[in-house]
C-alpha positions as CSV (number, residue, x, y, z in Angstrom):
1,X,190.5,106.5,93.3
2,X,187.4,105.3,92.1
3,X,187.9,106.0,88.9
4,X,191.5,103.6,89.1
5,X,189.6,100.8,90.7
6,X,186.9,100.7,87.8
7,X,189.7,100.9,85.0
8,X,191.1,97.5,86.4
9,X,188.9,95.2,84.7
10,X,185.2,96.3,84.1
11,X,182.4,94.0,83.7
12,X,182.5,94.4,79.7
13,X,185.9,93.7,79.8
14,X,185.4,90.6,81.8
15,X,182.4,89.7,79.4
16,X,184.6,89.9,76.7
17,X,187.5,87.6,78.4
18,X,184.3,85.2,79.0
19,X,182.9,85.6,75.5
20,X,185.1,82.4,73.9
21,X,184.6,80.5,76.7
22,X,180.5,81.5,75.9
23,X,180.6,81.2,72.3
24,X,182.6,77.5,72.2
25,X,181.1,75.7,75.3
26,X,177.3,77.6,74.9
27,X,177.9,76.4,70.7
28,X,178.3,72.7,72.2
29,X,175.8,72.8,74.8
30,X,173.1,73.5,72.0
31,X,173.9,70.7,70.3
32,X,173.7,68.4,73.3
33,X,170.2,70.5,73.9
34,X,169.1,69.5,70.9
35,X,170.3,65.9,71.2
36,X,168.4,65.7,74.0
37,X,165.1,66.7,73.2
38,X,163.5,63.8,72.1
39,X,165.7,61.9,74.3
40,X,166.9,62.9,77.7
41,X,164.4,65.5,78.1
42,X,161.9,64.0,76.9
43,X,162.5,60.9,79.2
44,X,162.4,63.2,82.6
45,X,159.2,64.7,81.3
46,X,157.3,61.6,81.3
47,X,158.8,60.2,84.5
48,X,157.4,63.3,86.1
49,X,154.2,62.6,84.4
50,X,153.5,58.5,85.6
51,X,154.8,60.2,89.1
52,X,152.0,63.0,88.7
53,X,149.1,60.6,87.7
54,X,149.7,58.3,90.4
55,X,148.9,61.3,92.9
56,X,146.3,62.5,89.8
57,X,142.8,61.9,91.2
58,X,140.7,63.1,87.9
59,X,140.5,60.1,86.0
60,X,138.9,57.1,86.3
61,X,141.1,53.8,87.0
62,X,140.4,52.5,83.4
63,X,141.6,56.0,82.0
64,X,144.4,56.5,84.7
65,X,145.7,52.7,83.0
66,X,145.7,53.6,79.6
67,X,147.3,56.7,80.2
68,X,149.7,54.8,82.2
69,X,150.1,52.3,79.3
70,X,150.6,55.1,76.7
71,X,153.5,56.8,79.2
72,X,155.3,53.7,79.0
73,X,155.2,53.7,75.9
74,X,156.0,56.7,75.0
75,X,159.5,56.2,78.1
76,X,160.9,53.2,76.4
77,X,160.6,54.7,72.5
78,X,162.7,57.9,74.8
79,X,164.9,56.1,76.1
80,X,165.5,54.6,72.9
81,X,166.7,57.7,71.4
82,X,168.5,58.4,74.4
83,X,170.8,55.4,74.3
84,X,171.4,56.5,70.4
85,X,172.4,59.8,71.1
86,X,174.6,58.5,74.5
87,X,177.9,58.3,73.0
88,X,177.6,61.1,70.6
89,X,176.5,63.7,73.2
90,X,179.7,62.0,75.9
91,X,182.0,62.9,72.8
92,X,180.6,66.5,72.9
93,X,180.9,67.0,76.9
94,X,184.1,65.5,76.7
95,X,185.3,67.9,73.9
96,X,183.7,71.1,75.8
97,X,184.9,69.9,79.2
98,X,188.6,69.6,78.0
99,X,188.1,73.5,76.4
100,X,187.2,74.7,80.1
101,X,190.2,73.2,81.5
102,X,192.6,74.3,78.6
103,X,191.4,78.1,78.8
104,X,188.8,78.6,81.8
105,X,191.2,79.2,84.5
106,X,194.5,80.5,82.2
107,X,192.4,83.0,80.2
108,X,189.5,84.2,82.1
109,X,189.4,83.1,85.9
110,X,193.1,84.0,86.6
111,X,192.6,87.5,85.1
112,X,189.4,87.8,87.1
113,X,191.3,86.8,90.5
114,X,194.3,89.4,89.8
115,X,191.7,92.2,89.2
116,X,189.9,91.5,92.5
117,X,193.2,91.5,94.3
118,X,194.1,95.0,93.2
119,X,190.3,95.9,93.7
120,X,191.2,94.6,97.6
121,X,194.5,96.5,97.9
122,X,193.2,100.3,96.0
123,X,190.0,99.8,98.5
124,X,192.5,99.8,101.4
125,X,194.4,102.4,100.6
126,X,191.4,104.0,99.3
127,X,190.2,103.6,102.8
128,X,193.6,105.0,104.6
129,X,193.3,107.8,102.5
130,X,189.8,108.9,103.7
131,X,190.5,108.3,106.9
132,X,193.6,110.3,106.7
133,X,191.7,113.3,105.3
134,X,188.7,112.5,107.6
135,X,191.5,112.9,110.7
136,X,193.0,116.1,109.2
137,X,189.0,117.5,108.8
138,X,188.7,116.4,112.2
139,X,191.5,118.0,113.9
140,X,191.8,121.9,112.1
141,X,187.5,121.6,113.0
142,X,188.1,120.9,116.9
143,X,191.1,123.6,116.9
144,X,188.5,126.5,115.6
145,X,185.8,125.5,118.6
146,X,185.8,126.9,122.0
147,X,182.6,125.8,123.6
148,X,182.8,121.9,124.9
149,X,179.5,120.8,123.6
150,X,180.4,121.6,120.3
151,X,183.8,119.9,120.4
152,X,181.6,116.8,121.7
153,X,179.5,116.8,118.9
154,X,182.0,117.1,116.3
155,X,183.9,114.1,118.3
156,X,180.5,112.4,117.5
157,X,180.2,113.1,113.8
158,X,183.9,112.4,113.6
159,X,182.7,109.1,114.8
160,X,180.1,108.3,112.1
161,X,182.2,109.7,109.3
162,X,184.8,107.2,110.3
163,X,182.9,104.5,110.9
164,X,181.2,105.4,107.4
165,X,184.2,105.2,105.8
166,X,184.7,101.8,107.1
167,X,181.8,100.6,106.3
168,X,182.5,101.9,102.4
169,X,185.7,99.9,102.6
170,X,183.5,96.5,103.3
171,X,181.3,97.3,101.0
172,X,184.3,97.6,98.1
173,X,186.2,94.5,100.1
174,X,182.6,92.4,99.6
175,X,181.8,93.5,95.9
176,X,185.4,92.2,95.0
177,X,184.4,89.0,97.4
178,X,181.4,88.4,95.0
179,X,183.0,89.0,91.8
180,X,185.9,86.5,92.3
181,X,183.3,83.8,93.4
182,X,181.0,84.9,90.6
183,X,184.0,83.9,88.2
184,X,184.4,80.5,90.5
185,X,181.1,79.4,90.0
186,X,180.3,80.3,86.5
187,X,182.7,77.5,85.6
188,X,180.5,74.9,87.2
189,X,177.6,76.5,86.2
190,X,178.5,75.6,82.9
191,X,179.4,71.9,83.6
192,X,176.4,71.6,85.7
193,X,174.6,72.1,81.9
194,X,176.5,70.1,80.4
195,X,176.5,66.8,82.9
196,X,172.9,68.1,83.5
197,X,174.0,68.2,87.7
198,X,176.2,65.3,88.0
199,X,179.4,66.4,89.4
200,X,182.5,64.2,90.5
201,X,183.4,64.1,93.8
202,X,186.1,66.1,93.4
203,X,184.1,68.9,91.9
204,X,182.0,68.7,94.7
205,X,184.3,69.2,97.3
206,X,185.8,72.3,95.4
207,X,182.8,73.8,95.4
208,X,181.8,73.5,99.0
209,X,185.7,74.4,99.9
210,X,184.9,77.6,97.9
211,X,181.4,78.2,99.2
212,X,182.5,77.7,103.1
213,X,186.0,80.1,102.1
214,X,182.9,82.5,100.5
215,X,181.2,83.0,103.8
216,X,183.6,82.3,106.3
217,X,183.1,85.1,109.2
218,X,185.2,85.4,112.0
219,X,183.2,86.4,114.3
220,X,180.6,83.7,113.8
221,X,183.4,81.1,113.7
222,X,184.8,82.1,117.1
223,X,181.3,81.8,118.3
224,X,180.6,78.5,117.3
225,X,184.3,77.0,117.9
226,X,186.5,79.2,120.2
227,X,185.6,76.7,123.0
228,X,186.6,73.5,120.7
229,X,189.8,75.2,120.1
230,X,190.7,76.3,123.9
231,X,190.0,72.9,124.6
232,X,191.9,71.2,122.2
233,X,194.9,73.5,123.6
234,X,194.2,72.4,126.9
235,X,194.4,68.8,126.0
236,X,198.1,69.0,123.7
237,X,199.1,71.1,127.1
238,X,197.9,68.1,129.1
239,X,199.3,65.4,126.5
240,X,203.0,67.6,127.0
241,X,202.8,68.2,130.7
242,X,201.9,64.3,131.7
243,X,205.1,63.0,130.6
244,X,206.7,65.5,132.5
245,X,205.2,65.7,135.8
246,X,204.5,61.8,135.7
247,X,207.6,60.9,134.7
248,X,207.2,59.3,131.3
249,X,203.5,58.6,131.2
250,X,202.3,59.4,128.3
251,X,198.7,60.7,127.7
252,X,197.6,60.4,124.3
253,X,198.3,56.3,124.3
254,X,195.4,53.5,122.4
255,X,194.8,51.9,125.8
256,X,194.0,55.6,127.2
257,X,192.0,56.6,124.2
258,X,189.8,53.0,124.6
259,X,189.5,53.3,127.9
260,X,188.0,57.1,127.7
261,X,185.7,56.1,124.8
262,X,184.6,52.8,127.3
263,X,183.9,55.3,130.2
264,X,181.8,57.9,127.5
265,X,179.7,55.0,126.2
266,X,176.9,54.9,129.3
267,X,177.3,58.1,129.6
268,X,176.3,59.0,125.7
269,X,173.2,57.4,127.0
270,X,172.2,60.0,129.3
271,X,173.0,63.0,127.3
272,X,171.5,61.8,124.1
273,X,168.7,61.7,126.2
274,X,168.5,64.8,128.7
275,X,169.7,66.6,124.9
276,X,166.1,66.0,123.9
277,X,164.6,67.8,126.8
278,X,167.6,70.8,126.5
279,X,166.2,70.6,123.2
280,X,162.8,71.8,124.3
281,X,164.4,74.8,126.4
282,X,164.3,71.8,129.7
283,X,166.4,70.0,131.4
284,X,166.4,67.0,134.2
285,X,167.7,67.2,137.1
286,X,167.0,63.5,138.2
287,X,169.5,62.0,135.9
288,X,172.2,60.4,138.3
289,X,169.2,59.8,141.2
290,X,168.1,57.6,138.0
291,X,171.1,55.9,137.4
292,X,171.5,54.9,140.8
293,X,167.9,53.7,140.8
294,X,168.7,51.9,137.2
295,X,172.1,50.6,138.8
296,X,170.2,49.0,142.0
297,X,167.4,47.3,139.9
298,X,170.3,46.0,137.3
299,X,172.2,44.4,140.3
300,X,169.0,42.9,142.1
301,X,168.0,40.9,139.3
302,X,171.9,40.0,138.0
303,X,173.1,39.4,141.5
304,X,175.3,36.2,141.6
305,X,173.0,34.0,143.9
306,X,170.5,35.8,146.9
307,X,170.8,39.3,147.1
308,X,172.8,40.3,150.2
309,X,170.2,43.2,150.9
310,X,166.5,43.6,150.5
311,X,164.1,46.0,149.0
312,X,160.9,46.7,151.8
313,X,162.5,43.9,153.8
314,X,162.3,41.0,151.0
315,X,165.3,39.3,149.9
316,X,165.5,38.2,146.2
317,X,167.3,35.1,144.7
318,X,167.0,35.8,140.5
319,X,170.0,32.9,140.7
320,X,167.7,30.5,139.4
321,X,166.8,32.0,135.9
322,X,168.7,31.6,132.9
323,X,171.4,33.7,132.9
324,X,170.8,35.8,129.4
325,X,166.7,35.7,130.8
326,X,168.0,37.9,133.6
327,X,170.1,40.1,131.7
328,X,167.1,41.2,129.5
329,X,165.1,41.1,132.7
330,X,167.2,43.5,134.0
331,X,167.1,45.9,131.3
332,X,163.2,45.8,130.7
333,X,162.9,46.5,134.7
334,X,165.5,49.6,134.1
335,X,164.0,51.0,131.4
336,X,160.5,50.4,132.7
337,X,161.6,52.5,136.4
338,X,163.0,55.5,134.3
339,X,160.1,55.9,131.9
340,X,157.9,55.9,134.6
341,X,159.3,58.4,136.6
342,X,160.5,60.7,133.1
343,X,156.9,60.4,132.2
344,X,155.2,61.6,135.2
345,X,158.1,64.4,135.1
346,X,156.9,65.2,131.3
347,X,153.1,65.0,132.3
348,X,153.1,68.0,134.8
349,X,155.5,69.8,132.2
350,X,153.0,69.4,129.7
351,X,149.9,69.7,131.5
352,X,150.9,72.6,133.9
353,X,153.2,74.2,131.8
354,X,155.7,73.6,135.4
355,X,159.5,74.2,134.4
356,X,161.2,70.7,134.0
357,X,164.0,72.1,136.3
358,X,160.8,72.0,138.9
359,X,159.2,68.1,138.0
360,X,162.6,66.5,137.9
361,X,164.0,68.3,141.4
362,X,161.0,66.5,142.3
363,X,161.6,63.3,140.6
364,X,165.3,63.9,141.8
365,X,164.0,63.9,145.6
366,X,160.9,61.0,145.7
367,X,163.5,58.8,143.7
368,X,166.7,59.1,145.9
369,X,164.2,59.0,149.0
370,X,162.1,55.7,147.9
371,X,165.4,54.0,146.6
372,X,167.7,54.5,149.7
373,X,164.7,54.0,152.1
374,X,163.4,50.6,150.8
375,X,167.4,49.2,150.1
376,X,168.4,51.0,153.5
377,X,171.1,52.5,151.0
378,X,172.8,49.2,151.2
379,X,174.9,48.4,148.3
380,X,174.2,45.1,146.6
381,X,177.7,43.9,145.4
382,X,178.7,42.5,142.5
383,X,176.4,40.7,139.7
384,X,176.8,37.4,137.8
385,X,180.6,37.6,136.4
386,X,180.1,36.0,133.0
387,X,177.7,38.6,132.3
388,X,180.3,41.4,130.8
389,X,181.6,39.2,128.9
390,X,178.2,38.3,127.1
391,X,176.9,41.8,126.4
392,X,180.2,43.3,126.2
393,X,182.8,41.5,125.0
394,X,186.6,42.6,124.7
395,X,187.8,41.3,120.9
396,X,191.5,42.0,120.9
397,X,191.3,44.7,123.5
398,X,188.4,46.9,121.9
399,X,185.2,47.2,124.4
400,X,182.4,46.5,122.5
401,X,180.8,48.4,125.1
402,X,181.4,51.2,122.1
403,X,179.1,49.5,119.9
404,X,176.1,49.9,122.3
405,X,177.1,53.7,122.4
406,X,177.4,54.6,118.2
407,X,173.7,52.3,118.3
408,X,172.2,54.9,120.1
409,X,173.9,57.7,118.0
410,X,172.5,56.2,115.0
411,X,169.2,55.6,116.5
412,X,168.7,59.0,118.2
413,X,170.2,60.6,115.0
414,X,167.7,58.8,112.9
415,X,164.8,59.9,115.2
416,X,165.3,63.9,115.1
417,X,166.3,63.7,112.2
418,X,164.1,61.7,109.7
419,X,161.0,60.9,111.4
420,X,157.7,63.3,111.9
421,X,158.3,63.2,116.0
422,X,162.2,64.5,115.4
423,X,160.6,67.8,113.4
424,X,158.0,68.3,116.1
425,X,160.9,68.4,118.6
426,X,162.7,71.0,116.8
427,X,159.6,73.1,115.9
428,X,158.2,73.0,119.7
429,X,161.5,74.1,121.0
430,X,161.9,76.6,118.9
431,X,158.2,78.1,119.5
432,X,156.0,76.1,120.9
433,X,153.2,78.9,120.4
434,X,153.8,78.1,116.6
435,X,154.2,74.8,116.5
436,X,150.4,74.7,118.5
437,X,148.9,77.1,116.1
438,X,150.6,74.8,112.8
439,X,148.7,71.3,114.4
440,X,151.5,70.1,116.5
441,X,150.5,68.4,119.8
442,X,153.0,70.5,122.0
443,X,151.6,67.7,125.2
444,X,152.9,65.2,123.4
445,X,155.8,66.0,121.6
446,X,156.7,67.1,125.3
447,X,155.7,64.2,126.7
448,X,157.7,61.8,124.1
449,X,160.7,63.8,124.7
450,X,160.7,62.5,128.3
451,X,159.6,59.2,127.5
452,X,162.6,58.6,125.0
453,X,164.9,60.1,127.7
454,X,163.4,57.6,130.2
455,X,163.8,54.6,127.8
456,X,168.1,56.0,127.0
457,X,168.6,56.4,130.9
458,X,167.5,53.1,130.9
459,X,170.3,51.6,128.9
460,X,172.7,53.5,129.8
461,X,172.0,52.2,133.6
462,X,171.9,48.9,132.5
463,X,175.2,49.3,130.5
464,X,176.7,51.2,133.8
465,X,176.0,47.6,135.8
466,X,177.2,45.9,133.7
467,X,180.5,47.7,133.2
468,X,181.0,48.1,136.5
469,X,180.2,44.6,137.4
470,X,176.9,45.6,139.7
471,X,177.9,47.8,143.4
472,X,174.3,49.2,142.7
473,X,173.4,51.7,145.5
474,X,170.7,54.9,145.4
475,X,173.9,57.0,146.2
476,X,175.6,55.8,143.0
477,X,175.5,58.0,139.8
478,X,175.4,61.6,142.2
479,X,176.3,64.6,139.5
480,X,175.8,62.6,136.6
481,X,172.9,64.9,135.3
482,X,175.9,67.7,135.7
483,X,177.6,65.8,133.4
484,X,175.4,64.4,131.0
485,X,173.7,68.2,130.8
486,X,177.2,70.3,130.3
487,X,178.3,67.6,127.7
488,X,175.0,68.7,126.1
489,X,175.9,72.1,126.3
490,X,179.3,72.1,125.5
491,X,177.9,70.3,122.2
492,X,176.4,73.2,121.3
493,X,172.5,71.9,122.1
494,X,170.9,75.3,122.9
495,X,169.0,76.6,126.2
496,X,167.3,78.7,124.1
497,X,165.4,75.5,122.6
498,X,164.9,74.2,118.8
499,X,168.7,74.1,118.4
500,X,171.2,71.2,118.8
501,X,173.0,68.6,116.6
502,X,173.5,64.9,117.7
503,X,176.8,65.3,116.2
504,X,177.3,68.3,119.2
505,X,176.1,65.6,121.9
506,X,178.7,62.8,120.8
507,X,181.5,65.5,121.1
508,X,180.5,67.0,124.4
509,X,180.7,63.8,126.1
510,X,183.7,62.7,124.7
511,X,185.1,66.4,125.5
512,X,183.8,66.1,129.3
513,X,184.9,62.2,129.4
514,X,188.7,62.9,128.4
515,X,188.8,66.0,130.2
516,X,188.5,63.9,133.7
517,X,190.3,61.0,132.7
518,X,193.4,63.1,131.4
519,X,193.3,65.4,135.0
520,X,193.0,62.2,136.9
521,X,195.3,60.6,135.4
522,X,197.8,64.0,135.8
523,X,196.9,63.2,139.4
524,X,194.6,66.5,139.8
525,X,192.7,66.6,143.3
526,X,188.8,65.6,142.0
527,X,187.2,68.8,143.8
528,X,189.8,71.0,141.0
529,X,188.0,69.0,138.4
530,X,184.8,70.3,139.2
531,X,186.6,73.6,138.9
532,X,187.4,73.2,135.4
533,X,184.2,71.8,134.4
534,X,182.3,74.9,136.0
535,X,184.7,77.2,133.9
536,X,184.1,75.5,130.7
537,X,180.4,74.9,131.3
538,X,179.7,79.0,131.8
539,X,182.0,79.9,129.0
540,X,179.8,77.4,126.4
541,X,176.3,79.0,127.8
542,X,177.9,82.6,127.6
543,X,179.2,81.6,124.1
544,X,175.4,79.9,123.7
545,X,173.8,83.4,125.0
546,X,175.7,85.4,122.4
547,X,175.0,84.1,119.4
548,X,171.2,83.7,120.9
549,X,171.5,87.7,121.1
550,X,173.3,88.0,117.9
551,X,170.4,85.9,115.9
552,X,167.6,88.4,117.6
């Protein structure tokens, strides 16, 4: 059998179906080469060399000039010759490119795929047929043994030698995996000479459609979206149940969609910043005690006239002060509260190594407990109306309350992901014992992480207010940190620390968000909600915990 697999296409044989494609393209691509010597090439040497002496600290600044002044010299007499040779070396590209789609795929690739195909199907059967003989081996063995240890053990080795045997068959499956792609690339590896790495889009997305097909795995794609799709099912059941149990209303509507992406926008707030902490194998547990803290500030200083309730006993009248003055008022005051109380949070769990699930309880506790005692947990009504409908708008029925929402998306993305403080975060919660020992301040990446959670829950308080037109009380807000965490979590931002995509965050709470509104708007009791958001939370860590244990 191995024998028949070989005689399908060997590699001379494929070396000789690729030696026209060689000879006339490689012919070509000397000529370009040597077009480009005193040209091209010669023009990406010196710009490499005026980048190198800028860093070069060896010469003086008179010599470091004149070298300088000799580079450019020598750069625009290059790019002279470059611009000469231009059209004559697009003429040759053109002519080789137009080769390669005439006889790349007809008389090479195609042959290649074929081979690999029958490569696939004899290593299956070559596969059935060991097994079939393993069986047989098996069977006349166990019927010439009396004792039952020894009919155990040859159960066992029956065991390897089948499991050997498939493990032979993924071998063969994976060597006929690599040639195909081999012959898939080899193509581009020839226009990436030619066009000296400057594909077309189209190229590109071929080769990354080829590269994800070349190490697709099952397994690992089940892993890292078998939740996604379960809940994508749930929501087209949802979307076909609604009309029928509420007679005609239909789920999946623009009004419906808008008014789940409005009700996700605080919220993106909160997770993009309790995703930091997560982030750092943490968590905080103070989250909704702060937006009810946030919400009460927000509608003290936005009331419409005196406050109807106190804080310690004194009434407040912000009525007087320019109406936009008070709106910004009101937001520095919310973000100041939460970074306070975040920062003390991140102090003990940088200082005294305490578990965050530990500092923000606490927080959690002394903030519910000052709140409700100095308001007497009285609710403060509604704030100034014309406020929504400065900060956010309505334009044709869109709520630009969306806008604030992709701002802190972009800002947050930009943060872990192109500034020095981002890497930290990623390198601390991945190992923090590392990260110490490489010059990272673990206290203060630590620390920062709470701060920039303190500053999001801010906003996203403020934005709450204002959205729901004040009603600030210390109760309001209860379970949000459920929320705001599972959204995290559900986004794929790992317990396990120094994994996590912003990208994961946005989906979560759009995931959690929709879930609610579509089951409330099926009419499901609240206290089932909670029901499916417990199932979906411990199937995302148990997925989480899995591929945690598969990476070890």
């Amino acid at each position: 059998m191995a024998t028949e697999m070989k005689s399908i296409l060997t590699a001379e044989q494929e070396l000789q179906l690729r030696a026209p494609i060689d000879e006339y393209v490689g012919g070509i691509q000397a000529k370009i080469d040597a077009l480009r010597a005193d040209g091209t090439d010669r023009v990406i040497e010196i710009q490499d060399s005026l980048d190198n002496l800028k860093r070069d600290r060896i010469y003086t600044q008179e010599e470091k000039s004149a070298r300088q002044a000799q580079l450019k010299s020598d750069l625009e007499k290059a790019k002279a010759v470059e611009a000469q040779h231009k059209d004559e070396i697009a003429k040759l590209i053109a002519q080789a490119e137009g080769y390669l789609k005439e006889h790349y795929d007809s008389d090479y690739y195609s042959a290649v795929v074929a081979a690999c195909a029958q490569e696939k199907a004899l290593a299956q059967e070559k596969y059935q047929a060991a097994v079939a003989k393993l069986n047989q081996e098996h069977q006349d063995t166990v019927s010439k043994l009396k004792d039952p240890q020894e009919i155990k053990d040859e159960k066992y080795v029956h065991k390897n030698r089948l499991f050997d045997a498939k493990m032979q068959l993924a071998q063969d499956l994976q060597q006929a995996k690599d040639r195909r792609h081999a012959a898939f690339d080899y193509k581009y590896h020839l226009i990436d000479l030619l066009r000296m790495s400057k594909f077309t889009f189209g190229e590109t997305m071929a080769q990354r459609w080829e590269n994800y097909k070349y190490t697709f795995n099952r397994r690992d794609f089940l892993l890292k979206n078998g939740l996604y799709i379960a809940i994508i099912i749930i929501f087209i059941g949802l979307c076909i149940a609604t009309p029928i149990l509420k007679g005609g209303t239909q789920l999946l509507t623009m009004n419906n969609i808008l008014n789940i992406l409005q009700q996700a926008s605080p919220r993106m707030f909160l997770a993009l910043g309790v995703a930091g902490l997560i982030l750092l194998a943490g968590t905080d547990l103070s989250i909704g005690r702060m937006v009810g803290m946030g919400m009460t500030a927000a509608t003290i200083v936005m009331h419409q006239g005196p406050n109807t309730g106190g804080v310690f006993g004194h009434i407040f009248d912000f009525s007087t002060i320019p109406v936009l003055v008070r709106v910004l008022l009101a937001l520095v005051v919310c973000i100041v509260l939460c970074t306070v109380f975040t920062t003390i949070a991140g102090f003990f769990t940088a200082k005294f190594k305490m578990h965050p699930f530990i500092s923000t309880m606490a927080n959690m506790l002394v903030i519910f407990g000052l709140v409700t005692y100095s308001t007497k947990g009285v609710s403060f009504g509604a704030i100034d109306p014309s406020i929504p409908g400065m900060i956010i708008p309505r334009f044709n029925g869109f709520p630009t309350i969306i806008l604030w929402a992709v701002a802190a998306v972009v800002v947050v993305w930009f943060i872990w992901n192109k500034t020095t403080f981002g890497k930290n975060l990623f390198a601390v919660g991945g190992n923090p014992e590392a990260a110490s020992v490489s010059g990272i301040s673990v206290f203060w990446v630590t620390v920062g992480a709470f701060v920039l959670a303190g500053i999001l829950y801010g906003f996203g308080s403020w934005l709450e207010c204002i959205r729901m037109v004040g009603s600030g009380s210390a109760a309001y807000g209860q379970g949000w940190e459920m929320d705001a965490i599972a959204a995290c979590v559900v986004g794929g931002i790992s317990f396990t620390g120094g994994i996590g995509k912003i990208s994961g965050v946005v989906v979560g709470v759009f995931i959690f968000t929709a879930l609610t509104y579509s089951l409330t708007v099926l009419g499901i009791d609240t206290n089932l909600q909670f029901v499916f958001s417990g199932i979906i939370i411990l199937v995302a860590v148990t997925l989480d915990c899995l591929k945690y244990v598969q990476k070890k």
